[in-house]
mmJSON file of the N, C-alpha and C atoms, coordinates in Angstrom:
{"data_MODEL":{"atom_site":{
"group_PDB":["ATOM","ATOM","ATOM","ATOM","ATOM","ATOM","ATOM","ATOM","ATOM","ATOM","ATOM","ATOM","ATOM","ATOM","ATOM","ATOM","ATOM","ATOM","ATOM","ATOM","ATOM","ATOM","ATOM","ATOM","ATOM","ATOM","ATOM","ATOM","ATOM","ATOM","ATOM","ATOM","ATOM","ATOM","ATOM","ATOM","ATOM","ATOM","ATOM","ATOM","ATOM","ATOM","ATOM","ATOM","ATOM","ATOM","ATOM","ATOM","ATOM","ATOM","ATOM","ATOM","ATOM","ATOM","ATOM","ATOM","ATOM","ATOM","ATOM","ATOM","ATOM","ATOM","ATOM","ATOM","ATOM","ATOM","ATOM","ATOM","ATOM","ATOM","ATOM","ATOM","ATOM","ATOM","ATOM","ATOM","ATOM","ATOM","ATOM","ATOM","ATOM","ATOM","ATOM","ATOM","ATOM","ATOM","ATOM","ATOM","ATOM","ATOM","ATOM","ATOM","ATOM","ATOM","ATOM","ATOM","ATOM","ATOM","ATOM","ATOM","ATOM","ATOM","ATOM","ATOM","ATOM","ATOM","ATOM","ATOM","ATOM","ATOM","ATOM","ATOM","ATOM","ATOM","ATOM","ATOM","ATOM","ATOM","ATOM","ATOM","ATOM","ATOM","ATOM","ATOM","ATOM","ATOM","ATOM","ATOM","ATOM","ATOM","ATOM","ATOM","ATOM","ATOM","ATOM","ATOM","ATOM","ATOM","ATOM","ATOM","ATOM","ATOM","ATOM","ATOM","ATOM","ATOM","ATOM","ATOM","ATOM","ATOM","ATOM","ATOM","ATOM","ATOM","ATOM","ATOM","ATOM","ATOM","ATOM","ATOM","ATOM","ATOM","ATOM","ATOM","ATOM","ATOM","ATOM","ATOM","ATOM","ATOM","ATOM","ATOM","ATOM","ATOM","ATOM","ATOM","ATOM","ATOM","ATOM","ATOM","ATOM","ATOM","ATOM","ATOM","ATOM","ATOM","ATOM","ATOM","ATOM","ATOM","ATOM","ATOM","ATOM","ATOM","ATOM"],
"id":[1,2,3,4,5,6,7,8,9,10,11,12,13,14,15,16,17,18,19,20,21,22,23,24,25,26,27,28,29,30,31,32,33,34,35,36,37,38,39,40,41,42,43,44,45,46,47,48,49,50,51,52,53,54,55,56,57,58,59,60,61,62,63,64,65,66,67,68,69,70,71,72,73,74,75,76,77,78,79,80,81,82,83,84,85,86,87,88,89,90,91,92,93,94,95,96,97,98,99,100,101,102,103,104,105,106,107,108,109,110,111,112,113,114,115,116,117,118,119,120,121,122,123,124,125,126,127,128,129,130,131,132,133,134,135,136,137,138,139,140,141,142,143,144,145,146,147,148,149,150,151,152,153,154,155,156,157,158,159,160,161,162,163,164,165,166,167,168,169,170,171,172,173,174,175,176,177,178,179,180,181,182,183,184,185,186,187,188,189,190,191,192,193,194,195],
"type_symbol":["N","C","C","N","C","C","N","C","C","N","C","C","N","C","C","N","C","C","N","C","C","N","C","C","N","C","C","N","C","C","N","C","C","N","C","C","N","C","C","N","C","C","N","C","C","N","C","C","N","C","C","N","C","C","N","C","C","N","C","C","N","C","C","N","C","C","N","C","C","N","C","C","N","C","C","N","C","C","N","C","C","N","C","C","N","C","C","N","C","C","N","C","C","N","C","C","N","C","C","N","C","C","N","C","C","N","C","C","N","C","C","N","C","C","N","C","C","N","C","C","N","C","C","N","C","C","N","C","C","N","C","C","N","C","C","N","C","C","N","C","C","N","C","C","N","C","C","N","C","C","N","C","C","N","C","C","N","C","C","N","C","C","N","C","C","N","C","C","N","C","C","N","C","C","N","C","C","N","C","C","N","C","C","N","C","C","N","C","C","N","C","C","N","C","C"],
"label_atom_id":["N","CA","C","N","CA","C","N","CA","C","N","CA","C","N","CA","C","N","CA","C","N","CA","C","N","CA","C","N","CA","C","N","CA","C","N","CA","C","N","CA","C","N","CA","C","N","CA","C","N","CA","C","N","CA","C","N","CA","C","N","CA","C","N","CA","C","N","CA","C","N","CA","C","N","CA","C","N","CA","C","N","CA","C","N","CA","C","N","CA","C","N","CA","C","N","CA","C","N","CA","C","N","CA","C","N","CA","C","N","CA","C","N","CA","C","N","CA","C","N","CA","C","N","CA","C","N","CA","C","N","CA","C","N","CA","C","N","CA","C","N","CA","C","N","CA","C","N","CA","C","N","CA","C","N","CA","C","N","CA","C","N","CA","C","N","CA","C","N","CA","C","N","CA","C","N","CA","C","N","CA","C","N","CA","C","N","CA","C","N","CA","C","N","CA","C","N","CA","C","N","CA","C","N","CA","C","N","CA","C","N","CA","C","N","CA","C","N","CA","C","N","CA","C","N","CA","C"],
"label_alt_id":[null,null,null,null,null,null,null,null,null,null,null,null,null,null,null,null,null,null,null,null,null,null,null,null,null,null,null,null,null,null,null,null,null,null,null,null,null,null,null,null,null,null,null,null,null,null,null,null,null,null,null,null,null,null,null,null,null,null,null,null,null,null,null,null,null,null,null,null,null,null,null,null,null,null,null,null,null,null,null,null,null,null,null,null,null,null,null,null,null,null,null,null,null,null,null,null,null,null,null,null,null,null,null,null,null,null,null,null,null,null,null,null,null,null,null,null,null,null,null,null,null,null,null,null,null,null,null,null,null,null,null,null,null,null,null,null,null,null,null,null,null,null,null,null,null,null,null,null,null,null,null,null,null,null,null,null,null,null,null,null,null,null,null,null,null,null,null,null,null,null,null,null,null,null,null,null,null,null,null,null,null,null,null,null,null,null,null,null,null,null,null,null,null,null,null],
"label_comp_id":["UNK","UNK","UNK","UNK","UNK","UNK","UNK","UNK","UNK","UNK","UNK","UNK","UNK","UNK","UNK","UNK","UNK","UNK","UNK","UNK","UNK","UNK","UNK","UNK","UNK","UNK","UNK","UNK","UNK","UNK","UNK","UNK","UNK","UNK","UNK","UNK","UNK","UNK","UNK","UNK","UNK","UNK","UNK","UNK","UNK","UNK","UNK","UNK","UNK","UNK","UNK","UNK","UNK","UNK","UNK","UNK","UNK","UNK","UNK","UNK","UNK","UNK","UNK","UNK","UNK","UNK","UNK","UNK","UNK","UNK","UNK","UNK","UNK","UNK","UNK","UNK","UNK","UNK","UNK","UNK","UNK","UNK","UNK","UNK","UNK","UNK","UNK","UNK","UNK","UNK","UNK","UNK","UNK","UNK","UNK","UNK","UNK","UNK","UNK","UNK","UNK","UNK","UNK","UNK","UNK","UNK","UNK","UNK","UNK","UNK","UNK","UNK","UNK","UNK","UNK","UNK","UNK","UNK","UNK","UNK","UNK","UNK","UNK","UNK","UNK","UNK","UNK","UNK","UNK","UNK","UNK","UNK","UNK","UNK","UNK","UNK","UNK","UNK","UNK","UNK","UNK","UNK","UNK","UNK","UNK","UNK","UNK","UNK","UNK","UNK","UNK","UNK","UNK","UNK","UNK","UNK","UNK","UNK","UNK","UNK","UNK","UNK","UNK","UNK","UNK","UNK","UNK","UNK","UNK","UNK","UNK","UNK","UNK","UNK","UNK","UNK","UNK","UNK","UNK","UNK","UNK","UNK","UNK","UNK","UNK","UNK","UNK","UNK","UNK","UNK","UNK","UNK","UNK","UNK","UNK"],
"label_asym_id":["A","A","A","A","A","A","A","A","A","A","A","A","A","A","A","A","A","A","A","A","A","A","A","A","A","A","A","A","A","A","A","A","A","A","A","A","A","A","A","A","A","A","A","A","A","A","A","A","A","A","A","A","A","A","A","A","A","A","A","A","A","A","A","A","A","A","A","A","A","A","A","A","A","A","A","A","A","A","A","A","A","A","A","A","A","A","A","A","A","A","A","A","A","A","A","A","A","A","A","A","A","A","A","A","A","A","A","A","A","A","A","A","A","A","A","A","A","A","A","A","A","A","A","A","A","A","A","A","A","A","A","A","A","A","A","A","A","A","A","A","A","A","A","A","A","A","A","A","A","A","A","A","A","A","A","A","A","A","A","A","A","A","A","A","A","A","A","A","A","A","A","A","A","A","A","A","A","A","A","A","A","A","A","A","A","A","A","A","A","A","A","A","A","A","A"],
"label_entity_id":["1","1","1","1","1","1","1","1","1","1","1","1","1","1","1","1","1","1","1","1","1","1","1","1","1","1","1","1","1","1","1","1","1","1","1","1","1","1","1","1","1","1","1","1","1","1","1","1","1","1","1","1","1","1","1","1","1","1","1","1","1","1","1","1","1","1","1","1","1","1","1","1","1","1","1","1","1","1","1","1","1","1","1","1","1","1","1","1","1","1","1","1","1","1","1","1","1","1","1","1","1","1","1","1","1","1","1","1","1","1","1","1","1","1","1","1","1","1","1","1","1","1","1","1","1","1","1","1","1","1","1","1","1","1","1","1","1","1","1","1","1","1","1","1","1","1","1","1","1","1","1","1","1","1","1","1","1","1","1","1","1","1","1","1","1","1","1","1","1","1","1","1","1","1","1","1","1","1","1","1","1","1","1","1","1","1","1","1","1","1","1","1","1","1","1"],
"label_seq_id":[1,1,1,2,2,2,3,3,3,4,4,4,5,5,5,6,6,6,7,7,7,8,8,8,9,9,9,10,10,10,11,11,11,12,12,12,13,13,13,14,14,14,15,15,15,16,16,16,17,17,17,18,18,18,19,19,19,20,20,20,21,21,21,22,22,22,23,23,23,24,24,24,25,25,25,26,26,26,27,27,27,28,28,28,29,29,29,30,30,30,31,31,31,32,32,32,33,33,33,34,34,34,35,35,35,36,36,36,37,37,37,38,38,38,39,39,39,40,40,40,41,41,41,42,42,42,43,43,43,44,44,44,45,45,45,46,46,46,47,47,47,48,48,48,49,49,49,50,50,50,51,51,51,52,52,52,53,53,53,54,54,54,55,55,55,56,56,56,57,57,57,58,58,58,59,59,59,60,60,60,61,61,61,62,62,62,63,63,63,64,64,64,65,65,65],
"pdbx_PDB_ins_code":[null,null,null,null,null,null,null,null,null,null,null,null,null,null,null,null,null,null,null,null,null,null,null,null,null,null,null,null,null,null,null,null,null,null,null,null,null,null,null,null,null,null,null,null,null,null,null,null,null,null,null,null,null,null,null,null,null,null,null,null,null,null,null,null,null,null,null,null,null,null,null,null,null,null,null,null,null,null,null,null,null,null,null,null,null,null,null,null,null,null,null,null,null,null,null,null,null,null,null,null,null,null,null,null,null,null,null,null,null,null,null,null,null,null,null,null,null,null,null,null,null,null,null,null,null,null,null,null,null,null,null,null,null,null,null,null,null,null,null,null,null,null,null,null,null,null,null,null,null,null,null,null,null,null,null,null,null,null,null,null,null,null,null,null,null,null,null,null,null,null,null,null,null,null,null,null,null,null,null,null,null,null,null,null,null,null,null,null,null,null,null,null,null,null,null],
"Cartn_x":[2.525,1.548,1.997,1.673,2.046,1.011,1.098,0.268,1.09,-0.38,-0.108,0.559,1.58,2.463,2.433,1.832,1.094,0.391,-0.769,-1.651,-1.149,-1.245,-0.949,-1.896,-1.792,-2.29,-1.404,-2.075,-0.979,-1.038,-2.206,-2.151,-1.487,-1.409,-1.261,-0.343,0.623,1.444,0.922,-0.731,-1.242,-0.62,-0.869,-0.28,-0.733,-1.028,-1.299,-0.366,0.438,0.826,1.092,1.466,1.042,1.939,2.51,3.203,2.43,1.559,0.682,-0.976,-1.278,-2.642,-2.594,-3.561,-4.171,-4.769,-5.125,-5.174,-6.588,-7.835,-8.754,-8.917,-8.331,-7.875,-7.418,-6.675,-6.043,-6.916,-7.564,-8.431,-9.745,-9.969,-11.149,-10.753,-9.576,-8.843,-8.79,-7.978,-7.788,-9.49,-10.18,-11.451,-11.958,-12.155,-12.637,-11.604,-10.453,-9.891,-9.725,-9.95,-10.741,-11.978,-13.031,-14.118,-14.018,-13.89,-13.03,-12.77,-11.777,-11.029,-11.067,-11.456,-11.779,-10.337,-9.109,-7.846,-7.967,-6.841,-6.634,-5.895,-6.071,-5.341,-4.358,-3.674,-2.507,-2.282,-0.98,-0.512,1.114,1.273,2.898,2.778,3.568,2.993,4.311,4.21,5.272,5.889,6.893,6.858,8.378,9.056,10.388,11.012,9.494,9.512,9.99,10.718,11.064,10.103,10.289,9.111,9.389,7.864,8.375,8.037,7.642,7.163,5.873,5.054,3.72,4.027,4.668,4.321,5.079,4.503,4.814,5.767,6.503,7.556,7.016,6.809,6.86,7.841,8.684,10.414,10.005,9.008,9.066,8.642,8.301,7.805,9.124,10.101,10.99,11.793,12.161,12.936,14.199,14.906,16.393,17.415,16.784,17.468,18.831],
"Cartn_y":[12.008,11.013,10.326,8.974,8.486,8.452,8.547,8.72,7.113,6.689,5.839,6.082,5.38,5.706,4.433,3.817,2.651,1.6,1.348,0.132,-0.644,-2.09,-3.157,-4.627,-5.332,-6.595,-7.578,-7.681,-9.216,-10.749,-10.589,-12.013,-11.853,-10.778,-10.493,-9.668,-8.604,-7.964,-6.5,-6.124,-5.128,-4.411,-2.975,-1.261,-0.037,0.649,2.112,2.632,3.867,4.845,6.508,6.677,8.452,9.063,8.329,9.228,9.137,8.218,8.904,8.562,8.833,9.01,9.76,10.459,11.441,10.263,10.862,9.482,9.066,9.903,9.503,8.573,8.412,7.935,6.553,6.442,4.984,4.036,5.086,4.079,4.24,4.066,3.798,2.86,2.846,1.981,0.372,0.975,-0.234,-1.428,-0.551,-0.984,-1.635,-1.146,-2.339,-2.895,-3.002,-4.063,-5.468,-4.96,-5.941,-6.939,-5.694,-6.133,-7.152,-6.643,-7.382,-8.751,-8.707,-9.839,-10.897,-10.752,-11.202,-10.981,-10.699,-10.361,-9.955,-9.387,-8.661,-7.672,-6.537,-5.356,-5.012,-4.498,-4.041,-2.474,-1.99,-0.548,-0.423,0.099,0.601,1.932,2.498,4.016,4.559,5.507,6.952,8.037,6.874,7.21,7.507,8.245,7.864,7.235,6.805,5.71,4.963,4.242,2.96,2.225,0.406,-0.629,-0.95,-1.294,-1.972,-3.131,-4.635,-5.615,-5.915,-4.824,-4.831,-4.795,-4.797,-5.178,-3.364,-2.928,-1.812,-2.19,-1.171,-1.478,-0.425,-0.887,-0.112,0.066,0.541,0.611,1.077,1.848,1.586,0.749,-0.54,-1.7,-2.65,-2.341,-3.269,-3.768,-4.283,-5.001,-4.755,-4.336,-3.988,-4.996,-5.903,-7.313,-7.715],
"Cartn_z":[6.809,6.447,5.159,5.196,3.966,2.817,1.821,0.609,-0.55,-1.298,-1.751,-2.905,-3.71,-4.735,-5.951,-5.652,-6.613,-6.359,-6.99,-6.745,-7.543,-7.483,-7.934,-7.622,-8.844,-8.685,-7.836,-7.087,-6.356,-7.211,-7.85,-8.914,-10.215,-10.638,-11.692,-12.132,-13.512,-13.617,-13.786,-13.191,-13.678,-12.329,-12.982,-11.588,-12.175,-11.506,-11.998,-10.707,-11.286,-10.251,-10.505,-9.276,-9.096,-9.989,-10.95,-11.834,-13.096,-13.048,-14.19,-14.159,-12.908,-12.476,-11.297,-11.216,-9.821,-8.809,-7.918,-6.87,-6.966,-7.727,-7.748,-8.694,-10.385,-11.164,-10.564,-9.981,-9.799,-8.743,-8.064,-7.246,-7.777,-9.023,-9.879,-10.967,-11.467,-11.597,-11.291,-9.959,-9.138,-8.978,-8.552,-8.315,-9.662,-10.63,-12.213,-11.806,-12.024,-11.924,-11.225,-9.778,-8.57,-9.61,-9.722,-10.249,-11.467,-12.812,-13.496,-13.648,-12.673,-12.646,-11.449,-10.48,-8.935,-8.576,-8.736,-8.138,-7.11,-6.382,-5.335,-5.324,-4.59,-5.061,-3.701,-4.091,-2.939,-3.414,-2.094,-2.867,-1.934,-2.753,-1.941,-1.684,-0.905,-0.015,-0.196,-0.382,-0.603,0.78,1.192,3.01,2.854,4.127,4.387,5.456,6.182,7.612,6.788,8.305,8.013,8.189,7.451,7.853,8.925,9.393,10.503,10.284,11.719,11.577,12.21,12.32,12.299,13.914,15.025,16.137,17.008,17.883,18.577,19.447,19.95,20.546,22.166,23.243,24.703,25.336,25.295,25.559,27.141,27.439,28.899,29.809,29.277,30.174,29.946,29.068,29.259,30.311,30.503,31.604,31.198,32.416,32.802,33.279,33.62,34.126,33.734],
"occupancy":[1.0,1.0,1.0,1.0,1.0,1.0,1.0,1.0,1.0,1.0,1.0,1.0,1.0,1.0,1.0,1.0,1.0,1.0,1.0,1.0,1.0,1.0,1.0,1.0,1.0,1.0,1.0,1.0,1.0,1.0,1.0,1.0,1.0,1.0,1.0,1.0,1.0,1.0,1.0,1.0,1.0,1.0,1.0,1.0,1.0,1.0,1.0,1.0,1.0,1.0,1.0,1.0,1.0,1.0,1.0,1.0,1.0,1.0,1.0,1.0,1.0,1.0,1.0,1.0,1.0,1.0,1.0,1.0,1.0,1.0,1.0,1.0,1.0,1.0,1.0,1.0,1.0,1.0,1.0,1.0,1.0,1.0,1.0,1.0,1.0,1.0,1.0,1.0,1.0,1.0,1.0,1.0,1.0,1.0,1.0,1.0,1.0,1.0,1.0,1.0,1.0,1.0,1.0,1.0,1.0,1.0,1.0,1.0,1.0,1.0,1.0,1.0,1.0,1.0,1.0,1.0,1.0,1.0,1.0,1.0,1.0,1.0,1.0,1.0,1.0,1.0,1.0,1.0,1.0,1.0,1.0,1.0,1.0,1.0,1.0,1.0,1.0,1.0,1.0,1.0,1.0,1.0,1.0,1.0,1.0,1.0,1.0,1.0,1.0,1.0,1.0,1.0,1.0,1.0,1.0,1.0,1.0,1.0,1.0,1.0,1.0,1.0,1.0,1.0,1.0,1.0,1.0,1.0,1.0,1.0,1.0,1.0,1.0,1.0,1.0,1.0,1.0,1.0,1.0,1.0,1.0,1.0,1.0,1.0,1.0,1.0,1.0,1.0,1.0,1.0,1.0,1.0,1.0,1.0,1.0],
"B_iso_or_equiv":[0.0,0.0,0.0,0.0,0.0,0.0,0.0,0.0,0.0,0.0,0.0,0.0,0.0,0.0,0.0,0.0,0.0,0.0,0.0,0.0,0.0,0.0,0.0,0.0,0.0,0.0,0.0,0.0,0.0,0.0,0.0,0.0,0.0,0.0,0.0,0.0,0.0,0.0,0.0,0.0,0.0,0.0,0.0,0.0,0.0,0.0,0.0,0.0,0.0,0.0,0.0,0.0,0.0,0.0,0.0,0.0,0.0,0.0,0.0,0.0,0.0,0.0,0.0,0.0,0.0,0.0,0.0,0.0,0.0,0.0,0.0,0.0,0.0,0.0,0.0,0.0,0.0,0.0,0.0,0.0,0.0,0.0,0.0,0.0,0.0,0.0,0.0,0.0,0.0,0.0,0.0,0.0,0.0,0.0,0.0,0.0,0.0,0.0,0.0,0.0,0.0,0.0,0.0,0.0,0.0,0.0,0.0,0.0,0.0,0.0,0.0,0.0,0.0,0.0,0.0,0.0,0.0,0.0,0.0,0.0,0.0,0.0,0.0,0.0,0.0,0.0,0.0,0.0,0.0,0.0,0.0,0.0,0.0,0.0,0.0,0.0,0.0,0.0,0.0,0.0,0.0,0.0,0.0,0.0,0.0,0.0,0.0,0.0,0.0,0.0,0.0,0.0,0.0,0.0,0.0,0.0,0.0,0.0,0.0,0.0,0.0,0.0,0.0,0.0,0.0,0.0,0.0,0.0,0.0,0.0,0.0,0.0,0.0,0.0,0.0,0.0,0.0,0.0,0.0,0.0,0.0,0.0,0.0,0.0,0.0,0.0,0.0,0.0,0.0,0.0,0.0,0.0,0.0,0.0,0.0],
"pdbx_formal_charge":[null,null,null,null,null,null,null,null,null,null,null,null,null,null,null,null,null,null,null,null,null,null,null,null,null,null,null,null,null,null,null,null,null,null,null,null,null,null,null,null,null,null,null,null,null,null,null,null,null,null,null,null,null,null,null,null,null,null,null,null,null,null,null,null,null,null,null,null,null,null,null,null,null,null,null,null,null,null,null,null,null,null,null,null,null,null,null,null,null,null,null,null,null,null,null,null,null,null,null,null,null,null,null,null,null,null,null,null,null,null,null,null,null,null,null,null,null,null,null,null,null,null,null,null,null,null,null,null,null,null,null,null,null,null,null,null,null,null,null,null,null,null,null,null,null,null,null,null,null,null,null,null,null,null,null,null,null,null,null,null,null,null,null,null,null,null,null,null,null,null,null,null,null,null,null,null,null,null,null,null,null,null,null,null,null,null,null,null,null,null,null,null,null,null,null],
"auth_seq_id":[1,1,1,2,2,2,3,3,3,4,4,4,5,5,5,6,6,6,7,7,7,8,8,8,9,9,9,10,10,10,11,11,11,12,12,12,13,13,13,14,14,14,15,15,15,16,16,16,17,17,17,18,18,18,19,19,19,20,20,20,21,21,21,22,22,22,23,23,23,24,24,24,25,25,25,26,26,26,27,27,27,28,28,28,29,29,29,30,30,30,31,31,31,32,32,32,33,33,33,34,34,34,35,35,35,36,36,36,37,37,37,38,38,38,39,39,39,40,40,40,41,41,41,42,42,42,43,43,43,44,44,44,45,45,45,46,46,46,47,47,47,48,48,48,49,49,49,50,50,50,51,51,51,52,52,52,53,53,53,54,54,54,55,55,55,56,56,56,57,57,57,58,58,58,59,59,59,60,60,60,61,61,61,62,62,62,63,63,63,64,64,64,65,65,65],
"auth_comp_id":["UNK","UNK","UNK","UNK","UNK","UNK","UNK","UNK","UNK","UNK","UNK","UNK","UNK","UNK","UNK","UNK","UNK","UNK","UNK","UNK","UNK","UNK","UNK","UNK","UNK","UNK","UNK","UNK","UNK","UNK","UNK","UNK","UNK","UNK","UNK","UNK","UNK","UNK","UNK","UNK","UNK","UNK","UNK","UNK","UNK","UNK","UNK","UNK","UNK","UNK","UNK","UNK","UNK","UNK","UNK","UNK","UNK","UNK","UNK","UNK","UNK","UNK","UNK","UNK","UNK","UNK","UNK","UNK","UNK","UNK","UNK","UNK","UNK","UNK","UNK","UNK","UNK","UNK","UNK","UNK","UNK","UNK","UNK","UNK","UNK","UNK","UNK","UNK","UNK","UNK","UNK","UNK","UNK","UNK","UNK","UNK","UNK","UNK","UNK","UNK","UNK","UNK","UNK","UNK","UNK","UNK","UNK","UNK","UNK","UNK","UNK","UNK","UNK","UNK","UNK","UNK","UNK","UNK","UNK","UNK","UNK","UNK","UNK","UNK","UNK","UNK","UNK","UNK","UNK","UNK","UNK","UNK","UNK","UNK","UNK","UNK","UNK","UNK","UNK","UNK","UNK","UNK","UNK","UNK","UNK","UNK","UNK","UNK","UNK","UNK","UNK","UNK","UNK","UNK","UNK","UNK","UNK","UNK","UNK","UNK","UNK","UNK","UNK","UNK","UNK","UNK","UNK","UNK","UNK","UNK","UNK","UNK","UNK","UNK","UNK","UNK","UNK","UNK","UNK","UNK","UNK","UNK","UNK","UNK","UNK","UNK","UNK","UNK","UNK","UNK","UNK","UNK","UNK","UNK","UNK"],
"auth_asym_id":["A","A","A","A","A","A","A","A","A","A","A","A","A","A","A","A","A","A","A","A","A","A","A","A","A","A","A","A","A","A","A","A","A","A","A","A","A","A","A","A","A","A","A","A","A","A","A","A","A","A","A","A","A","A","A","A","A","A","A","A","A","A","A","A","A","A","A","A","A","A","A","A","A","A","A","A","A","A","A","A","A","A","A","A","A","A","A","A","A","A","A","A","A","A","A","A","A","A","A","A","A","A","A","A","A","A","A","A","A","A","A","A","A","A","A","A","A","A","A","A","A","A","A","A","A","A","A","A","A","A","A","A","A","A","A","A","A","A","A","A","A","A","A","A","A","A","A","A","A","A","A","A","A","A","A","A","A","A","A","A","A","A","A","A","A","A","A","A","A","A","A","A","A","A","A","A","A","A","A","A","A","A","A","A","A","A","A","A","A","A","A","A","A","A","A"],
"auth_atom_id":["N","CA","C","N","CA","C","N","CA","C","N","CA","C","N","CA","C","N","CA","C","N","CA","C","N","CA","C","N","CA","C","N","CA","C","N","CA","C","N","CA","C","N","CA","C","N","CA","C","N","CA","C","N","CA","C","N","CA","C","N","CA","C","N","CA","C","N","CA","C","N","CA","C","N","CA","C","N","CA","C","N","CA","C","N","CA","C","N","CA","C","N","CA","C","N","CA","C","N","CA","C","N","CA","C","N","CA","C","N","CA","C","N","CA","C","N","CA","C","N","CA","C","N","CA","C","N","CA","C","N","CA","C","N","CA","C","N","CA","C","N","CA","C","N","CA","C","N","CA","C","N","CA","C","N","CA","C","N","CA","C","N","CA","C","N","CA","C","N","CA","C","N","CA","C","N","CA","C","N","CA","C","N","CA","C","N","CA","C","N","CA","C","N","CA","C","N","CA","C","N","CA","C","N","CA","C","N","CA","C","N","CA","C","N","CA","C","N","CA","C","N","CA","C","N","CA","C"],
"pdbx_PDB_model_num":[1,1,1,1,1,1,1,1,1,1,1,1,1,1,1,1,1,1,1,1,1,1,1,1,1,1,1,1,1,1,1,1,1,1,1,1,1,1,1,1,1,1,1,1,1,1,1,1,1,1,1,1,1,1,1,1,1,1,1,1,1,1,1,1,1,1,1,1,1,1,1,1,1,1,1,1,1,1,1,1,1,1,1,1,1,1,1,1,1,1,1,1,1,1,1,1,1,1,1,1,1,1,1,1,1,1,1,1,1,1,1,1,1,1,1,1,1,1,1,1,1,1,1,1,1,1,1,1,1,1,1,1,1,1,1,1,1,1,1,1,1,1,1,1,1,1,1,1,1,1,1,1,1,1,1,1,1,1,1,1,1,1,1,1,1,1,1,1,1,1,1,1,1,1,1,1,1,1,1,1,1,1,1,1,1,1,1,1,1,1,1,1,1,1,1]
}}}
């Protein structure tokens, strides 16, 4: 499972992350900050998946053609 590894402002240069907040911490955080400021908040996740492009892949309906 992936776990989040930093919140961040998308308008702005603000971040809190899991190296120096607990996860309840940063998403109390994150949240005044929303509040705050009307920004928007994002997060980057602590995975070793790869990205994908949002779309699933059915490898068994593909066509052999």
């Amino acid at each position: 499972m992936s776990r989040v590894k930093e919140n961040y402002c998308t308008e702005c240069g603000w971040s809190v992350s899991s190296a120096d907040h607990m996860v309840s911490e940063r998403t109390q955080l994150a949240i005044e900050h929303a509040v705050t400021t009307g920004h928007d908040i994002d997060c980057l996740f602590d995975t070793d998946e790869p990205p994908t492009d949002g779309f699933a892949t059915d490898l068994t309906r593909q066509s052999t053609d």
